[in-house]
PDB file with SEQRES, HELIX, SHEET and CRYST1 records, atoms N, CA, C and O in Angstrom:
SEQRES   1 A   44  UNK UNK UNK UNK UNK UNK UNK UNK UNK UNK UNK UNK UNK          
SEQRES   2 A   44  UNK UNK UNK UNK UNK UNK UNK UNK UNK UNK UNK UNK UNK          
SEQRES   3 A   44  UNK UNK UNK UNK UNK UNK UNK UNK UNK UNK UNK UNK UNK          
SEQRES   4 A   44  UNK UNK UNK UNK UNK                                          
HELIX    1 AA1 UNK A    2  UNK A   12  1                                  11    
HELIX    2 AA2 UNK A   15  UNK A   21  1                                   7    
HELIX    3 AA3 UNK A   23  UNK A   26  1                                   4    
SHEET    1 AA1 2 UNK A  33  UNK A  36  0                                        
SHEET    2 AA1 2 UNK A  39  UNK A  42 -1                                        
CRYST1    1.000    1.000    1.000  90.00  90.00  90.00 P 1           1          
ATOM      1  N   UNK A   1       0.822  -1.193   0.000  1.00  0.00           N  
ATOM      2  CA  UNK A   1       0.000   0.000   0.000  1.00  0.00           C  
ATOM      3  C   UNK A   1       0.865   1.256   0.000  1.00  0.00           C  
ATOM      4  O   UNK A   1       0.525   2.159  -0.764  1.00  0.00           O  
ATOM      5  N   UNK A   2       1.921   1.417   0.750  1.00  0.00           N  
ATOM      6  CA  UNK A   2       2.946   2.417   1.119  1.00  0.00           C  
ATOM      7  C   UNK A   2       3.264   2.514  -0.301  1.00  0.00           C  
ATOM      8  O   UNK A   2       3.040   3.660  -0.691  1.00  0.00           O  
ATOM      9  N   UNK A   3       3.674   1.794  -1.169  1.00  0.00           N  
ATOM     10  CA  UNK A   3       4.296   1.731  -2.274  1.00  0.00           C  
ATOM     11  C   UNK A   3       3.418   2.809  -3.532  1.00  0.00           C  
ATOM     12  O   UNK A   3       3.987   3.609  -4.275  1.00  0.00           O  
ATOM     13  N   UNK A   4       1.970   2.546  -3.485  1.00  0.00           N  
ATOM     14  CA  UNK A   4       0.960   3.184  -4.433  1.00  0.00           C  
ATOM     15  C   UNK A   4       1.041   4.466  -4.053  1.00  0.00           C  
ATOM     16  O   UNK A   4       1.543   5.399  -4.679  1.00  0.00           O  
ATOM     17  N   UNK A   5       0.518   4.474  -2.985  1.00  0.00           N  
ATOM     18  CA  UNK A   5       0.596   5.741  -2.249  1.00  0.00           C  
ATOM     19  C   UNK A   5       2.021   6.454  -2.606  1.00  0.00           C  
ATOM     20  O   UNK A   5       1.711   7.504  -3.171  1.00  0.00           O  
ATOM     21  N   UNK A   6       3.108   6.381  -2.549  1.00  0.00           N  
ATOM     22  CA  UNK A   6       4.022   7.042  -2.967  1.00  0.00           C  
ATOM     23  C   UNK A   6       4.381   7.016  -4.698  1.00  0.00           C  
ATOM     24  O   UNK A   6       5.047   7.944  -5.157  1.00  0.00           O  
ATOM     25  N   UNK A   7       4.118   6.408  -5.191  1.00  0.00           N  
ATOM     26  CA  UNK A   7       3.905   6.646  -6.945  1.00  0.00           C  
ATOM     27  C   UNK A   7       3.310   7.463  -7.151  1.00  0.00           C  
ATOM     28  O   UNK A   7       3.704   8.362  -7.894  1.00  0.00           O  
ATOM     29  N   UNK A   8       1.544   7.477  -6.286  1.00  0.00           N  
ATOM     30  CA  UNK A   8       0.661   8.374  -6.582  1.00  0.00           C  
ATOM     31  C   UNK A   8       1.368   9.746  -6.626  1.00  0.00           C  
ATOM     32  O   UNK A   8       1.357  10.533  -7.573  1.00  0.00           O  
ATOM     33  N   UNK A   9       2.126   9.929  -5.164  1.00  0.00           N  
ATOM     34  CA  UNK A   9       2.127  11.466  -4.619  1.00  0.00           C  
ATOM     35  C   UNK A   9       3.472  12.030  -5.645  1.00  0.00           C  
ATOM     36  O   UNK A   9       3.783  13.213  -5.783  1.00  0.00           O  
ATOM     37  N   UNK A  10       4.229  10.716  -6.375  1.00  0.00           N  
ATOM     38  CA  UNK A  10       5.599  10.570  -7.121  1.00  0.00           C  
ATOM     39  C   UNK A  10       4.911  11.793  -8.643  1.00  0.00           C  
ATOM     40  O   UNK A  10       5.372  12.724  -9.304  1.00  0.00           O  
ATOM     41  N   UNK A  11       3.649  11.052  -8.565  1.00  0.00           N  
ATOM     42  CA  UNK A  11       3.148  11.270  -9.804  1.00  0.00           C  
ATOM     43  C   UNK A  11       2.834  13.218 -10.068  1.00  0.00           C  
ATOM     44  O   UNK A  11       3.029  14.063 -10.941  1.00  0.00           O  
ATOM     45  N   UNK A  12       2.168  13.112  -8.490  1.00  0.00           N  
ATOM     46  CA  UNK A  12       1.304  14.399  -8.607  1.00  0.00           C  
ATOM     47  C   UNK A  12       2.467  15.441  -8.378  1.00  0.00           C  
ATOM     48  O   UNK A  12       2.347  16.565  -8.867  1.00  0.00           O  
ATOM     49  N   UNK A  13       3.725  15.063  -7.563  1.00  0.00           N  
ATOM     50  CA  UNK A  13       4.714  16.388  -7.872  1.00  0.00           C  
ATOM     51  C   UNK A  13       5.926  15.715  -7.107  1.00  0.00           C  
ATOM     52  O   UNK A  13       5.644  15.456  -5.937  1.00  0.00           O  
ATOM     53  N   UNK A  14       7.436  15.311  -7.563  1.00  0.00           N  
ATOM     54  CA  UNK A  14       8.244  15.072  -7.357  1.00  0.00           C  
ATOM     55  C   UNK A  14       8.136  14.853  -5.516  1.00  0.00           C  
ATOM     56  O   UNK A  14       7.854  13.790  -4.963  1.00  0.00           O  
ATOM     57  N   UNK A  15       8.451  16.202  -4.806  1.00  0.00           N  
ATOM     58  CA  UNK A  15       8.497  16.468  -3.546  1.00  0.00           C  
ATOM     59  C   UNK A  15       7.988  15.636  -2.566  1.00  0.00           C  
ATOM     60  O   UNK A  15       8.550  15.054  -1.639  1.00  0.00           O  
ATOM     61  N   UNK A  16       6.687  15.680  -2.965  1.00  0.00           N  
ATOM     62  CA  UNK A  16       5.816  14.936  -1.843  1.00  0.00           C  
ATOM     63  C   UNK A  16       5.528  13.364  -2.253  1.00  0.00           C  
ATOM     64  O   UNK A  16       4.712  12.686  -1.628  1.00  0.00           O  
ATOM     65  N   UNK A  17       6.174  12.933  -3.205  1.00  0.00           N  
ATOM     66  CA  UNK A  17       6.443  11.574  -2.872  1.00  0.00           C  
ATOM     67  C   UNK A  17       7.891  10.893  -2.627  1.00  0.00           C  
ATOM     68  O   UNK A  17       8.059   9.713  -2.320  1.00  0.00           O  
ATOM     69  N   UNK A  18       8.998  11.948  -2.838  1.00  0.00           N  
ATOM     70  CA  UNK A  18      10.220  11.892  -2.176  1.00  0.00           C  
ATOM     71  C   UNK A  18       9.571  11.514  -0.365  1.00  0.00           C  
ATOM     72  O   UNK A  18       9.725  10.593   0.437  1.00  0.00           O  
ATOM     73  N   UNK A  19       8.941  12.608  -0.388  1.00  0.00           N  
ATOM     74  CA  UNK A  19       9.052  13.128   1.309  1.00  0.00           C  
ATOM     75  C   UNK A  19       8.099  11.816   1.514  1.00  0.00           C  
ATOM     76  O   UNK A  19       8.800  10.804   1.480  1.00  0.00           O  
ATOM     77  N   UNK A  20       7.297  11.647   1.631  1.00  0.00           N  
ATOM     78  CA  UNK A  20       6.520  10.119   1.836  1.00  0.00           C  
ATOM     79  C   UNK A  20       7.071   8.854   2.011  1.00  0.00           C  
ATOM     80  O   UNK A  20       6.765   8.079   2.918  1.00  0.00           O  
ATOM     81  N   UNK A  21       8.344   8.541   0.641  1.00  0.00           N  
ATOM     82  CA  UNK A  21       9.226   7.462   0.633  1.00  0.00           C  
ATOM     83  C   UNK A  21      10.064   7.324   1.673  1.00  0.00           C  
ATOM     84  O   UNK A  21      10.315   6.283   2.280  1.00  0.00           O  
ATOM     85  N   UNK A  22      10.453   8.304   1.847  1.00  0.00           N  
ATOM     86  CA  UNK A  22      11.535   9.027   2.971  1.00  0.00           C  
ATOM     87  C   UNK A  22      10.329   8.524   4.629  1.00  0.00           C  
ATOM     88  O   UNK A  22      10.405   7.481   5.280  1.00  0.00           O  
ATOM     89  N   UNK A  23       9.884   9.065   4.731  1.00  0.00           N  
ATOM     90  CA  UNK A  23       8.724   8.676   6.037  1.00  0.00           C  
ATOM     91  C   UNK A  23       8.198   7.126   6.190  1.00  0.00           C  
ATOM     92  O   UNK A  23       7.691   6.545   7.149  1.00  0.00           O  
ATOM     93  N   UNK A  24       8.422   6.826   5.275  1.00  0.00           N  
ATOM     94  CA  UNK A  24       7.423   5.001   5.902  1.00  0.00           C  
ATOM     95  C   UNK A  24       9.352   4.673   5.493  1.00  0.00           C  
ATOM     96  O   UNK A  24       9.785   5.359   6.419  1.00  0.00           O  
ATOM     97  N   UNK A  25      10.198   4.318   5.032  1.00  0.00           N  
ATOM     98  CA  UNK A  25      11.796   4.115   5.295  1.00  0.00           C  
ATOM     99  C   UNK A  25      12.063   4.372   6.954  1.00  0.00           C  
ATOM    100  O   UNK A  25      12.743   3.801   7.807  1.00  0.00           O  
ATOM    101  N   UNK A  26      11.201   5.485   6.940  1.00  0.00           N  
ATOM    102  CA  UNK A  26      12.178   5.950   8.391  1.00  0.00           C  
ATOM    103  C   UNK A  26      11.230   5.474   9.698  1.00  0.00           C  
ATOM    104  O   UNK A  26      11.805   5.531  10.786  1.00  0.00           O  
ATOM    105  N   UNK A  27      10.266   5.153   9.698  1.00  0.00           N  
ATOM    106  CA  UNK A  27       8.784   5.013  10.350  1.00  0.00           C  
ATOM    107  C   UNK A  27       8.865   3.062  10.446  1.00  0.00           C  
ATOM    108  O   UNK A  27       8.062   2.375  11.077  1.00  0.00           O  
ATOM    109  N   UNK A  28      10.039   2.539   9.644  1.00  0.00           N  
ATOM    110  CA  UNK A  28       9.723   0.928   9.968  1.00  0.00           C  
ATOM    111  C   UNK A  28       9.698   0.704  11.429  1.00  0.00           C  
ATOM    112  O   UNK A  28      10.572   1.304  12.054  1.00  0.00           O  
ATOM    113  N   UNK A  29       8.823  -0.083  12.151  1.00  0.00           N  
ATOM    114  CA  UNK A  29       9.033  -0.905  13.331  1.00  0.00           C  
ATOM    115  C   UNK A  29      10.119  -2.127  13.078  1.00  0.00           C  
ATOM    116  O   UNK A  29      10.134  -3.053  12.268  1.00  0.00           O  
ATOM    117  N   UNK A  30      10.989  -1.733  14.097  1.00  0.00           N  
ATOM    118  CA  UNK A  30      12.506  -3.081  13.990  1.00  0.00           C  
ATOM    119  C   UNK A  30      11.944  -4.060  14.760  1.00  0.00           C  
ATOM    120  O   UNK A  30      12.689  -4.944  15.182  1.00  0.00           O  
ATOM    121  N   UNK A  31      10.732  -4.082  15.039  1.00  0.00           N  
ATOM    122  CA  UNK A  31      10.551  -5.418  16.036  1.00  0.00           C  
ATOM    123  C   UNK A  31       9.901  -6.404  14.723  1.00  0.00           C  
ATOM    124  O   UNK A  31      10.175  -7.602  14.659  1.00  0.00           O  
ATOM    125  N   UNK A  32       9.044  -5.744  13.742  1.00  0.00           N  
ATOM    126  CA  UNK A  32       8.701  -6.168  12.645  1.00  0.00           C  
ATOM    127  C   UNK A  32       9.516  -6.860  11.523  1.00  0.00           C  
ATOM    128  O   UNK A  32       9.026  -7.599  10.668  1.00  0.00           O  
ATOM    129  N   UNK A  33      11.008  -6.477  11.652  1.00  0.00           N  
ATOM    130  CA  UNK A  33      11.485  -6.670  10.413  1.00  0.00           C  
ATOM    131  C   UNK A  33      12.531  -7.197  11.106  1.00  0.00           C  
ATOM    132  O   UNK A  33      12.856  -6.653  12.161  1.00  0.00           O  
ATOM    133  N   UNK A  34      13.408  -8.623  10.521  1.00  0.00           N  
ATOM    134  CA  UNK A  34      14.433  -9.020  10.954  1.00  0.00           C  
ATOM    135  C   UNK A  34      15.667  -9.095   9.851  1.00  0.00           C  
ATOM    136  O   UNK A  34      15.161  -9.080   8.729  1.00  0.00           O  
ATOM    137  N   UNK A  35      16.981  -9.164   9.788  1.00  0.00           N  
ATOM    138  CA  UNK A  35      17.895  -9.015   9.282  1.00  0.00           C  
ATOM    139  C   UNK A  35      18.674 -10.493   9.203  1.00  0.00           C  
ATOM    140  O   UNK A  35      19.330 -11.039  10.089  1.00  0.00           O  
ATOM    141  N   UNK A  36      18.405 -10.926   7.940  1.00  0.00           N  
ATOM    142  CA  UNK A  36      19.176 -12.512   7.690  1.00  0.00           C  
ATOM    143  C   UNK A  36      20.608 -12.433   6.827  1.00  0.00           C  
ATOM    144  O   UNK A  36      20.208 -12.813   5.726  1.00  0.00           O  
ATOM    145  N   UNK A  37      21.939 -12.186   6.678  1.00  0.00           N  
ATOM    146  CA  UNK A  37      22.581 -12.372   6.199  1.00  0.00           C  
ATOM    147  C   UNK A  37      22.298 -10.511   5.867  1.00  0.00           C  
ATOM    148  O   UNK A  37      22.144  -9.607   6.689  1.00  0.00           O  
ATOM    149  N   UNK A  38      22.314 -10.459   4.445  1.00  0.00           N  
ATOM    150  CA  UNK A  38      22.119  -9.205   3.919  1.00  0.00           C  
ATOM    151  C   UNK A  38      20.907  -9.068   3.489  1.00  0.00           C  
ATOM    152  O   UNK A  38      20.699  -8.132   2.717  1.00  0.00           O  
ATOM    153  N   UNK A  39      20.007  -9.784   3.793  1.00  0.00           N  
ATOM    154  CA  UNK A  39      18.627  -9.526   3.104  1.00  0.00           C  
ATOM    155  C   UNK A  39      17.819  -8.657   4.760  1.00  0.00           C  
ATOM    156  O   UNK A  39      18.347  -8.599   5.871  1.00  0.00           O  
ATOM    157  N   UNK A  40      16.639  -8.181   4.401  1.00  0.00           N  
ATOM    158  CA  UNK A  40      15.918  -7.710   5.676  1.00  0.00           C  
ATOM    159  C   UNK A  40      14.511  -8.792   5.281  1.00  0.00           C  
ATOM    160  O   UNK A  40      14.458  -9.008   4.070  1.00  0.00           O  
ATOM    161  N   UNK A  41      13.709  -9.289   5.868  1.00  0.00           N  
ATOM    162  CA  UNK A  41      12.394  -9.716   5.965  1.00  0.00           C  
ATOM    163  C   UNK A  41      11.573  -9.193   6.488  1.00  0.00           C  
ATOM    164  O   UNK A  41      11.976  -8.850   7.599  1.00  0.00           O  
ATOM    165  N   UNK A  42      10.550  -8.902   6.317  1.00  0.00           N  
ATOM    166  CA  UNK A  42       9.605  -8.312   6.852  1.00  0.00           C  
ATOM    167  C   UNK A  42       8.401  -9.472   7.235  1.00  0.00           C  
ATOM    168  O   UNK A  42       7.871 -10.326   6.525  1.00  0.00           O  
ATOM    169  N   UNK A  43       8.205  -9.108   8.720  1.00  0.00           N  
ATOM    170  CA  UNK A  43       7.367 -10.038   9.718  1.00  0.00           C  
ATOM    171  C   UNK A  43       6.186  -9.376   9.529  1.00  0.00           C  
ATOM    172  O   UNK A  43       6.054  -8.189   9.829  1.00  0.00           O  
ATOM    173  N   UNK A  44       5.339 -10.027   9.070  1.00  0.00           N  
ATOM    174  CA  UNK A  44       3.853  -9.633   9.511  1.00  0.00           C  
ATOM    175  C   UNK A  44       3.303 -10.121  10.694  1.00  0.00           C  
ATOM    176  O   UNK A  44       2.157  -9.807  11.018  1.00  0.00           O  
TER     177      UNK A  44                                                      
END                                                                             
């Protein structure tokens, strides 16, 4: 969903889907996501 949502905002003007991409990147929960080798997984 994060992903559309930032194409969309990609679409409607550079900025605000920079700044969006940038916010759910920075907004991950680390209890959610674990780190195997070099890959990351994401826990639902």
């Amino acid at each position: 969903m994060e992903f559309w949502i930032s194409v969309l905002l990609t679409i409607l003007g550079y900025l605000p889907g920079v700044l969006y991409a940038a916010y759910v990147i920075c907004s991950v929960d680390p209890d959610r996501v674990r780190r195997r080798d070099d890959d990351y997984i994401y826990v639902a």
